[in-house]
C-alpha positions as CSV (number, residue, x, y, z in Angstrom):
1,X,239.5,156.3,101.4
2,X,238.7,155.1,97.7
3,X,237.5,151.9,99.2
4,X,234.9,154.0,101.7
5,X,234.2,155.5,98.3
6,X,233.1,152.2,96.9
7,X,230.8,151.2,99.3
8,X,229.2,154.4,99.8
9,X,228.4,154.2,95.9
10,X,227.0,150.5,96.1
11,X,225.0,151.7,99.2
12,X,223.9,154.5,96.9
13,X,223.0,152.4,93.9
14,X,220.9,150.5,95.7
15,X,219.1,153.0,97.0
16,X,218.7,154.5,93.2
17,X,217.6,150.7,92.5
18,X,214.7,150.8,94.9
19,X,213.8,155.0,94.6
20,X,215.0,156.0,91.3
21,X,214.2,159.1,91.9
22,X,215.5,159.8,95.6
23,X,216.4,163.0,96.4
24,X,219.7,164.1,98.4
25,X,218.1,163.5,101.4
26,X,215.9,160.0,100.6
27,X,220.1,158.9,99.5
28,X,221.5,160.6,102.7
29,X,218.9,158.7,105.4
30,X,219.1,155.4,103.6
31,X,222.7,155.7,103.5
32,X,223.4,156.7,106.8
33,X,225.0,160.3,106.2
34,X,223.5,164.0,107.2
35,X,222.4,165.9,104.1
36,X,225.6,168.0,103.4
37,X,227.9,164.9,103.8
38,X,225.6,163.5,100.7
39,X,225.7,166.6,98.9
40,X,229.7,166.6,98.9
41,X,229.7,162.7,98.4
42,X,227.4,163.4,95.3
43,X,229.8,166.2,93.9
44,X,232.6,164.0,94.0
45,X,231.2,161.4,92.6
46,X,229.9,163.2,89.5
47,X,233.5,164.9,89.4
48,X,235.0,161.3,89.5
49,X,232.0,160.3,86.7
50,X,230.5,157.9,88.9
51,X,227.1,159.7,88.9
52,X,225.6,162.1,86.5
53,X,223.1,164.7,87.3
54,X,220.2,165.8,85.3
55,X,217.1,168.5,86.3
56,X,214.1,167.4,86.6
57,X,212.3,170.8,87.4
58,X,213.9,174.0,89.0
59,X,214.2,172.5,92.7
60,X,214.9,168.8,91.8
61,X,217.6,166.8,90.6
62,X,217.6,163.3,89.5
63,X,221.1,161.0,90.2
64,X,222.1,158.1,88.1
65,X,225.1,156.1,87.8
66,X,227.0,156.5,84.7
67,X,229.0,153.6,83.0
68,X,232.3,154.8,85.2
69,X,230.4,154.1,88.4
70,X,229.1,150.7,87.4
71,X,232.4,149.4,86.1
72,X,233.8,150.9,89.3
73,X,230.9,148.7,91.2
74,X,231.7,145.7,88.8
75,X,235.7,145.6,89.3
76,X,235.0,145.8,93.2
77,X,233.2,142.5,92.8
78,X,235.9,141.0,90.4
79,X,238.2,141.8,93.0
80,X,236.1,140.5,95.8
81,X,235.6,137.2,93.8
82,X,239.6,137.3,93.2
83,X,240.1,137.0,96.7
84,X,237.4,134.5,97.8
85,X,238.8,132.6,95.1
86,X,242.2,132.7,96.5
87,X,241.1,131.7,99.9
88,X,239.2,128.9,98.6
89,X,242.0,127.5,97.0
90,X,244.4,127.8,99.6
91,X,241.7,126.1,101.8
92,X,241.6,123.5,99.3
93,X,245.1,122.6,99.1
94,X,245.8,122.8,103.1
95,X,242.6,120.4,103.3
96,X,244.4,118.1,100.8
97,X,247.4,118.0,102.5
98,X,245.6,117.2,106.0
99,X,244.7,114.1,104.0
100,X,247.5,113.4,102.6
101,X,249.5,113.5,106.0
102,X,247.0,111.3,107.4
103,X,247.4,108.6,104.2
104,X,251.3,108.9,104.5
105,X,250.9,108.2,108.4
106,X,249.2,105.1,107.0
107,X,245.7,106.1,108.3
108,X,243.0,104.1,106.5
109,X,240.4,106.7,106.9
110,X,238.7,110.1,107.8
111,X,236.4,110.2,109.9
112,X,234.6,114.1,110.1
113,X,232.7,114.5,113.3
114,X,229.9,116.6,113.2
115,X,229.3,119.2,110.3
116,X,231.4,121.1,108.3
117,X,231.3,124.2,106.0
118,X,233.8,122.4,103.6
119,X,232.7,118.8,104.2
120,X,233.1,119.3,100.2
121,X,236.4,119.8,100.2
122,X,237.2,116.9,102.9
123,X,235.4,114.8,99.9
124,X,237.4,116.0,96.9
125,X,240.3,115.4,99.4
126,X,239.5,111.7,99.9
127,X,238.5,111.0,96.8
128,X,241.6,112.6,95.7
129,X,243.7,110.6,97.7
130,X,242.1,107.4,97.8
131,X,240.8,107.2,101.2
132,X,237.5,106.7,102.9
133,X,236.1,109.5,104.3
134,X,233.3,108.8,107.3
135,X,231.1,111.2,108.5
136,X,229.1,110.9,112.1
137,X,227.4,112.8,114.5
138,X,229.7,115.4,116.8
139,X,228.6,113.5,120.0
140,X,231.7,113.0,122.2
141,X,231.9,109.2,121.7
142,X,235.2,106.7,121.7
143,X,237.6,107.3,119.0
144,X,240.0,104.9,120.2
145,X,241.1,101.1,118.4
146,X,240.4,102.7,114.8
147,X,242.8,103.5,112.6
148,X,241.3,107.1,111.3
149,X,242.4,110.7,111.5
150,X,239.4,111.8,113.6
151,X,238.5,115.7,112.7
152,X,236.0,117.6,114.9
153,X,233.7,120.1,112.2
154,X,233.7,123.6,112.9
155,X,230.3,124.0,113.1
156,X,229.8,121.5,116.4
157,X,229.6,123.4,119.5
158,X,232.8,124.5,121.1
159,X,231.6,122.0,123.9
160,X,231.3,119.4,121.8
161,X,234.7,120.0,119.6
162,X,236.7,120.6,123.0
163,X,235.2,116.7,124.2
164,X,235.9,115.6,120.8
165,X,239.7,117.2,120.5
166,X,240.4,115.8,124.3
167,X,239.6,112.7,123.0
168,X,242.1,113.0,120.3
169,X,240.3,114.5,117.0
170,X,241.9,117.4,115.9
171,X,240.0,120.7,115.3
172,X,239.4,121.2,112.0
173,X,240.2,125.0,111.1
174,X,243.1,125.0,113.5
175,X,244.4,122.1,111.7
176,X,244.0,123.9,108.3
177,X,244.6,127.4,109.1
178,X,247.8,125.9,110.8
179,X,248.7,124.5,106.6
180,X,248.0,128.0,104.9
């Protein structure tokens, strides 16, 4: 639930960003919610001192985020960088040891067919390791009489990656998912 909680505060801060002052029901359309779902959301909040109220005349209110709600906002995107971090490492090091598998097997190169969301990482790999990485178009073509770990990118059609892998490249995210 706290997580729910979390988002429905972002979604709400942005929507202070835009319309400072939005009322209840400005925050309840733009959020999604009926008005009396946004009215108890709002009470909890200010009882959790995510959001304090103020009057601005007899019928309106005005809602701000306190310091509690944007350090609550701000450890939600530590903890999302925590994890993309994680993932990118583990990425990293299950791409590295593709290569190095490939180098042990005494391949001279790799050769990336087609493109690649961490053609980066296939790089720093190489470079890493000390072998040539090759990059061509996804094209189902002949990858027979070279001595190359051929790797089909994730972003080629699955067409083109099924040619390319009954040909005898290897996909490239089962390959790594199949290391983490």
């Amino acid at each position: 639930m706290m997580n729910n909680d979390v988002i429905t505060l972002q979604n709400i801060a942005q929507v202070l960003e835009t319309t400072p002052n939005a009322s209840q029901r400005t925050l309840a359309e733009q959020v999604g919610m009926s008005v009396g779902l946004m009215n108890a959301v709002l009470k909890r909040f200010v009882e959790r001192g995510w959001i304090m109220l103020s009057n601005v005349n007899k019928r309106k209110l005005s809602y701000a985020l306190t310091a509690a709600g944007v350090a609550e906002l701000a450890e939600r995107g530590r903890a999302f960088a925590r994890r993309t971090f994680q993932i990118a490492h583990d990425y990293n090091k299950a791409v590295r040891d593709l290569v190095e598998s490939a180098k042990t097997q005494g391949k001279s190169k790799i050769v990336l067919l087609g493109e690649s969301y961490i053609t980066f990482l296939l790089e720093y790999a190489c470079t890493s390791a000390g072998i040539a990485l090759e990059k061509r178009e996804a094209a189902a073509q002949s990858i027979t009489g070279e001595n190359a770990l051929f790797i089909a990118g994730e972003l080629s059609g699955k067409d083109d990656t099924d040619a390319l892998c009954n040909l005898g490249a290897i996909n490239l995210l089962d390959a790594v998912q199949r290391r983490m």
